[in-house]
C-alpha positions as CSV (number, residue, x, y, z in Angstrom):
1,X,83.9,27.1,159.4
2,X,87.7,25.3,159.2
3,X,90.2,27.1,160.8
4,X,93.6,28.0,159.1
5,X,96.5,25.6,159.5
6,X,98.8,29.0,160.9
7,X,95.4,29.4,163.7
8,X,96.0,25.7,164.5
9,X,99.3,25.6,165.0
10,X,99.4,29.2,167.0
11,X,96.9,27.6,169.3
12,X,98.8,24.2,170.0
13,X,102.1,26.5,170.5
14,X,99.8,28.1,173.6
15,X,98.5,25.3,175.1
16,X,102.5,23.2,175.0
17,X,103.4,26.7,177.1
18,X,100.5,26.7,179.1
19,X,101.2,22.6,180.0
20,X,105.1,23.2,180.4
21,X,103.9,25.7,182.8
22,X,101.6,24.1,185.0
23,X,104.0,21.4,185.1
24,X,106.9,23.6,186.7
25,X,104.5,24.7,188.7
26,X,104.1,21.4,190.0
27,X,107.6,20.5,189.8
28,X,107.9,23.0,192.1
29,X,105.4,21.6,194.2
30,X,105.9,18.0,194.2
31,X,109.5,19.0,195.1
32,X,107.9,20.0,198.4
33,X,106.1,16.6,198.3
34,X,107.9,13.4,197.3
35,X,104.9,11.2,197.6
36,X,103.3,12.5,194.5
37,X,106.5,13.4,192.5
38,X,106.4,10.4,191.3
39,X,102.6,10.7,189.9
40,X,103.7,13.9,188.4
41,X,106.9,13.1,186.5
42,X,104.3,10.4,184.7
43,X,102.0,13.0,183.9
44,X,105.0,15.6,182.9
45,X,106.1,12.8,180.0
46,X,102.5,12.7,178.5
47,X,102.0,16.2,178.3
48,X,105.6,17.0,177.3
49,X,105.1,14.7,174.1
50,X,104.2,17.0,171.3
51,X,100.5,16.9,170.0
52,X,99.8,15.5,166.3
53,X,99.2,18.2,163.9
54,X,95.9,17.8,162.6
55,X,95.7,16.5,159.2
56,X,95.8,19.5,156.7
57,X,92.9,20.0,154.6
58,X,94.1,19.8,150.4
59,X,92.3,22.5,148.8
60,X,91.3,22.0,145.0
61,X,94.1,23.1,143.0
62,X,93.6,26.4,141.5
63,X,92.9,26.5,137.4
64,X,96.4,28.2,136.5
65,X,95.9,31.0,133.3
66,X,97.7,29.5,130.8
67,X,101.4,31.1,130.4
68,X,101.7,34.3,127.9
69,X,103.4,33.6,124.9
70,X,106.2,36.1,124.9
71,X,106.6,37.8,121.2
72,X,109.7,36.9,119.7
73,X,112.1,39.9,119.8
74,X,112.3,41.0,116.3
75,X,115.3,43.7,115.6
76,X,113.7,46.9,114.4
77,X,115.0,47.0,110.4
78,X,116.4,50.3,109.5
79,X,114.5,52.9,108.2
80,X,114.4,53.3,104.6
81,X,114.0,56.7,103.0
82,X,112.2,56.3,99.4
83,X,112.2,59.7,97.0
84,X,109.1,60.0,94.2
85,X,110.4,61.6,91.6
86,X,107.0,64.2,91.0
87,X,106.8,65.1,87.8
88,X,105.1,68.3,86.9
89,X,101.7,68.1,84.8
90,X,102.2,69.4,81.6
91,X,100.5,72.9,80.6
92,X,97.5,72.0,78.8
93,X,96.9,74.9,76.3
94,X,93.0,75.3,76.3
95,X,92.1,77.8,73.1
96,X,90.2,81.0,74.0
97,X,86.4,80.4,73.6
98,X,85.1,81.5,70.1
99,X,83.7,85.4,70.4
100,X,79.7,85.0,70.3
101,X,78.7,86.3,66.7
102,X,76.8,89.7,67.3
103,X,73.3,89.3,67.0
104,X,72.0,90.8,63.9
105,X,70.7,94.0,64.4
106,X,67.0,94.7,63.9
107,X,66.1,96.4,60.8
108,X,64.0,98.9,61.7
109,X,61.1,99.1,58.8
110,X,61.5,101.9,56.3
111,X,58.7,104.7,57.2
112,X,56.8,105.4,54.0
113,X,57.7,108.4,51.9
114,X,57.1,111.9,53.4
115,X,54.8,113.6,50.7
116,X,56.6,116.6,48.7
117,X,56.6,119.4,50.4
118,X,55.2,122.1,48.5
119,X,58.6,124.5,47.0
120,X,58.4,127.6,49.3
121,X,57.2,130.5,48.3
122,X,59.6,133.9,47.9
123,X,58.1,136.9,50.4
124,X,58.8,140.1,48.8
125,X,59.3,143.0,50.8
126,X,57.5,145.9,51.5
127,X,58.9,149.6,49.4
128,X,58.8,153.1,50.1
129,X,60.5,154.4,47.0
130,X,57.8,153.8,44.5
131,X,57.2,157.3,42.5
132,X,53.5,156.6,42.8
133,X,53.6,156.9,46.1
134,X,54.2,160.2,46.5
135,X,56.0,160.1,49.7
136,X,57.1,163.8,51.4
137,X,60.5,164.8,52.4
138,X,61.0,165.5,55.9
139,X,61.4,169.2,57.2
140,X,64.9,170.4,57.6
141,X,64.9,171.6,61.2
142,X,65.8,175.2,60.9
143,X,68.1,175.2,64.1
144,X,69.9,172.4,62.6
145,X,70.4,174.5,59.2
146,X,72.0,177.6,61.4
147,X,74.1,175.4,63.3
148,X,75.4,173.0,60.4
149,X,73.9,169.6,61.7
150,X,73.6,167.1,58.7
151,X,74.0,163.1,58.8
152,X,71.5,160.0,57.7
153,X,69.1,158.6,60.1
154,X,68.2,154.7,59.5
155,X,64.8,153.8,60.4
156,X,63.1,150.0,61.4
157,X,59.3,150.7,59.8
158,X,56.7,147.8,60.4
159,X,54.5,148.0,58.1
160,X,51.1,146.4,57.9
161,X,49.6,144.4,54.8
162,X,47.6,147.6,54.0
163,X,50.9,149.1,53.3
164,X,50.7,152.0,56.1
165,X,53.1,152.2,59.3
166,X,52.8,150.6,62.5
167,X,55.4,151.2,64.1
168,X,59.0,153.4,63.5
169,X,61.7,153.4,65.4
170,X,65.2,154.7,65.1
171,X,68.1,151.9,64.1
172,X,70.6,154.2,63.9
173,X,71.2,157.9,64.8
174,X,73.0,160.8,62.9
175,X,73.9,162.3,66.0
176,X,71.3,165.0,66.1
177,X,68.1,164.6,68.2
178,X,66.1,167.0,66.3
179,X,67.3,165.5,63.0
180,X,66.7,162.0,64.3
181,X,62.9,163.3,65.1
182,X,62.1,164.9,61.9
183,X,63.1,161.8,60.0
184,X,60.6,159.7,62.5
185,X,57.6,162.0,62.3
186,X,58.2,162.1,58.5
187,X,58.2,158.0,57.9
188,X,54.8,158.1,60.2
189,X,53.2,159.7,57.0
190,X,54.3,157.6,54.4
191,X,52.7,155.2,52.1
192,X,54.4,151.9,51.6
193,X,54.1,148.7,48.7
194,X,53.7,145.9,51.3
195,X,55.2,142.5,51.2
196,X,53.8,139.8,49.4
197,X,54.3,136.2,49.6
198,X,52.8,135.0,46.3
199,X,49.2,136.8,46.3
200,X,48.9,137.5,49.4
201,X,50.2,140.8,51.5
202,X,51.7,140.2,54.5
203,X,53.1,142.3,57.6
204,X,56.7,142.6,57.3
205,X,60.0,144.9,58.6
206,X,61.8,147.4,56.3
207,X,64.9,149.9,57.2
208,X,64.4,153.3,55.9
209,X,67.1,155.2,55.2
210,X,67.1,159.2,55.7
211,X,69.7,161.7,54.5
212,X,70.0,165.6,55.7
213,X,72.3,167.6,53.5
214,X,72.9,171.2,53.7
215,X,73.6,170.9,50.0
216,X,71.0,168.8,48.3
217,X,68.1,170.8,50.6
């Protein structure tokens, strides 16, 4: 392995010392003996004389990067402030979509002609005040004679088709109980013309009127 120039040279510096020493030493000691001063002042030149440095060893050159190129300086240019002019998009006016046409509605088809309906036919109603019949006046209550008691009693009569009563009930009072009774039980008796429609008797309603008069009795 070579040794560095700065190892040589460091080790040449010590051994120079280490000779100049030995030879004070024996300066010193050839002073004490003057037959071999003279052999050591010889020997004192020769190792006084400096040693050769030893021939440096050339290293290959080292490939050098080649040198940056340094940018030119270029001045920074001002800055420039540039305004667009924007202009607005014009409104476009788009016309309202057409309305859809309404669908056309669905004709429904014509039922047939109903059939005439046959002309109704006109119910007569019942009577009570045919002369044939014959019908009796009710009794005067004689309590109601001595105490004066007079008035009209209105009767609801169902009769049946066979023209006698089914039921009798009192519409309307006179205002006298026992007057009000006699009239009922009276109408229970009675004969009536019942109601027709066309031929045919039918059950119907009739108001019966009945008057008591102190007068007329």
């Amino acid at each position: 392995m070579p040794t560095s120039p700065p190892l040589r040279r460091a080790t040449c510096f010590a051994l120079v010392v280490a000779a100049h020493a030995g030879l004070a030493w024996a300066a010193v000691e050839l002073a004490r003996q003057p037959a071999v001063r003279q052999v050591a002042e010889a020997l004192m030149v020769r190792l006084i004389e400096p040693a050769r440095p030893a021939p440096e060893v050339q290293l290959p050159p080292r490939r050098q990067s080649p040198p940056k190129l340094r940018e030119p300086d270029i001045a920074p240019l001002p800055p420039v402030t540039i305004a667009l002019a924007v202009e607005a998009p014009a409104a476009i006016h788009v016309p309202p979509a057409p309305a859809p046409a309404p669908a056309p509605a669905a004709v429904a088809p014509s039922p047939p002609p109903a059939p005439p309906l046959p002309a109704p036919v006109a119910v007569i109603a019942a009577r009570f005040d045919a002369d044939y019949l014959s019908n009796p006046k009710p009794v005067y209550p004689v309590g109601s004679r001595r105490l004066g008691e007079e008035g009209t009693v209105l009767l609801r009569v169902k009769v049946s088709p066979g023209g006698t009563p089914i039921n009798v009930e009192i519409k309307r009072s006179c205002g006298f109980p026992r007057l009000d009774e006699a009239a009922r039980l009276a109408v229970e008796q009675w004969r009536f013309v019942p109601a027709r429609r066309g031929d045919e008797a039918v059950e119907s309603w009739v108001s019966v009127p009945i008057v008591f008069s102190l007068q007329t009795s």
